[in-house]
N, C-alpha and C positions, 0 to 999 in steps of 0.2 A: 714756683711751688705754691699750692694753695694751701690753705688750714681747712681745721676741720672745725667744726661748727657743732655743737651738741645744746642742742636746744631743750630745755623746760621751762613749763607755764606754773608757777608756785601759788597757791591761793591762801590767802592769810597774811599776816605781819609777818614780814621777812627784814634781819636785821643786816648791818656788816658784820658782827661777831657770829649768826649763822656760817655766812659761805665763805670766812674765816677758817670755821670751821674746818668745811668742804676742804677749801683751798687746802688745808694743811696738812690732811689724810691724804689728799691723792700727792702732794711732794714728799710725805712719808713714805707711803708705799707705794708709789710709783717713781720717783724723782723728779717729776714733772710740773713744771709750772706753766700755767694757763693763764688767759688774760680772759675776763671776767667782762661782762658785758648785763647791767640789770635794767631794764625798762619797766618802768608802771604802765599798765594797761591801761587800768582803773579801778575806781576803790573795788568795783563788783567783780571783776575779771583776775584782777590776780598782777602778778608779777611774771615778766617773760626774762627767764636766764638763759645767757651762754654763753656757754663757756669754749674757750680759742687756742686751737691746738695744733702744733706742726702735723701736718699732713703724714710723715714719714709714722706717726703713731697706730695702734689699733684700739680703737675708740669703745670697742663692747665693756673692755675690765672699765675703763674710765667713769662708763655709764651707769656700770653696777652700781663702783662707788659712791657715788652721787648720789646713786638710788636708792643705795643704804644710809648716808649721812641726811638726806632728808626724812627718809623713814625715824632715822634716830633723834632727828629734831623736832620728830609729830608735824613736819610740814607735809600738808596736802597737795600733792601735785600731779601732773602729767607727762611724762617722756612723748616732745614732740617729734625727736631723729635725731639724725647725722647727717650734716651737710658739707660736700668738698669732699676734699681727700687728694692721693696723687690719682684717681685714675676719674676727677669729674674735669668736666668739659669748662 
Protein backbone atom coordinates (compact mmCIF):
# COMPACT_ATOMS: atom_id res chain seq x y z
CA UNK A 1 0.00 0.00 0.00
CA UNK A 2 1.37 3.38 -0.81
CA UNK A 3 0.57 6.92 0.98
CA UNK A 4 -0.17 9.77 -0.32
CA UNK A 5 1.99 12.60 -0.31
CA UNK A 6 0.37 16.22 -0.38
CA UNK A 7 2.94 18.58 -0.87
CA UNK A 8 3.22 22.59 -0.13
CA UNK A 9 5.98 25.12 -0.45
CA UNK A 10 5.30 27.79 2.66
CA UNK A 11 7.18 31.04 2.27
CA UNK A 12 7.83 32.92 5.55
CA UNK A 13 8.36 31.90 9.23
CA UNK A 14 6.62 28.75 9.90
CA UNK A 15 6.36 27.51 13.55
CA UNK A 16 5.42 23.97 15.19
CA UNK A 17 2.30 25.64 16.91
CA UNK A 18 1.35 26.62 13.02
CA UNK A 19 0.91 22.94 11.60
CA UNK A 20 -0.04 22.09 15.09
CA UNK A 21 -2.52 23.93 14.13
CA UNK A 22 -3.22 22.18 10.80
CA UNK A 23 -2.62 18.82 12.31
CA UNK A 24 -5.56 19.37 14.74
CA UNK A 25 -8.30 20.65 12.37
CA UNK A 26 -7.89 17.85 10.00
CA UNK A 27 -8.14 15.11 13.17
CA UNK A 28 -11.07 17.15 14.26
CA UNK A 29 -12.83 17.11 11.13
CA UNK A 30 -11.57 14.40 9.44
CA UNK A 31 -10.19 11.81 12.18
CA UNK A 32 -7.14 11.59 10.44
CA UNK A 33 -3.77 11.58 11.50
CA UNK A 34 -0.81 12.44 9.21
CA UNK A 35 2.74 12.13 9.60
CA UNK A 36 4.29 15.53 8.89
CA UNK A 37 7.37 15.94 6.94
CA UNK A 38 8.94 20.05 7.02
CA UNK A 39 12.21 20.82 5.11
CA UNK A 40 13.91 24.40 4.76
CA UNK A 41 14.73 24.98 1.37
CA UNK A 42 16.13 28.22 2.22
CA UNK A 43 15.99 31.27 3.99
CA UNK A 44 14.76 32.86 0.18
CA UNK A 45 12.62 29.83 -0.89
CA UNK A 46 10.47 28.97 1.73
CA UNK A 47 9.67 25.80 3.58
CA UNK A 48 8.53 22.41 1.69
CA UNK A 49 5.54 20.55 3.74
CA UNK A 50 4.06 17.21 3.51
CA UNK A 51 1.96 15.96 4.80
CA UNK A 52 1.62 11.47 4.77
CA UNK A 53 -1.43 9.82 4.44
CA UNK A 54 -2.79 6.23 3.94
CA UNK A 55 -3.39 5.80 0.38
CA UNK A 56 -7.01 4.18 1.16
CA UNK A 57 -7.98 8.32 1.70
CA UNK A 58 -9.41 10.95 -0.82
CA UNK A 59 -6.84 13.63 -0.52
CA UNK A 60 -8.90 16.89 -2.25
CA UNK A 61 -11.22 17.65 1.38
CA UNK A 62 -7.49 17.20 3.09
CA UNK A 63 -6.11 19.75 0.68
CA UNK A 64 -8.77 22.19 1.25
CA UNK A 65 -8.10 22.07 4.81
CA UNK A 66 -4.64 22.88 4.68
CA UNK A 67 -5.51 25.45 2.39
CA UNK A 68 -7.79 27.11 4.53
CA UNK A 69 -5.50 26.62 7.86
CA UNK A 70 -2.72 28.34 6.09
CA UNK A 71 -4.92 31.03 4.57
CA UNK A 72 -6.06 31.39 8.32
CA UNK A 73 -2.40 31.71 9.45
CA UNK A 74 -1.66 34.64 6.75
CA UNK A 75 0.90 31.89 5.63
CA UNK A 76 1.95 32.45 1.90
CA UNK A 77 2.19 29.49 -0.03
CA UNK A 78 1.74 27.11 -3.04
CA UNK A 79 -0.16 23.75 -3.43
CA UNK A 80 2.46 21.57 -5.20
CA UNK A 81 0.05 18.13 -5.60
CA UNK A 82 -0.67 14.71 -4.75
CA UNK A 83 1.62 12.24 -4.84
CA UNK A 84 0.77 8.11 -4.56
CA UNK A 85 -2.19 6.78 -3.84
CA UNK A 86 -3.67 3.09 -4.36
CA UNK A 87 -3.70 3.44 -8.03
CA UNK A 88 0.30 4.91 -8.53
CA UNK A 89 2.85 2.67 -10.00
Amino acid sequence: MNDISISFMVYGPVSKKDMAVIAYAIHDEMGLDGRLIIENVDVSRGWNIQWLFDSSIDPEPIVELIEEGLEHLKLEYKFYGVLGGENSV
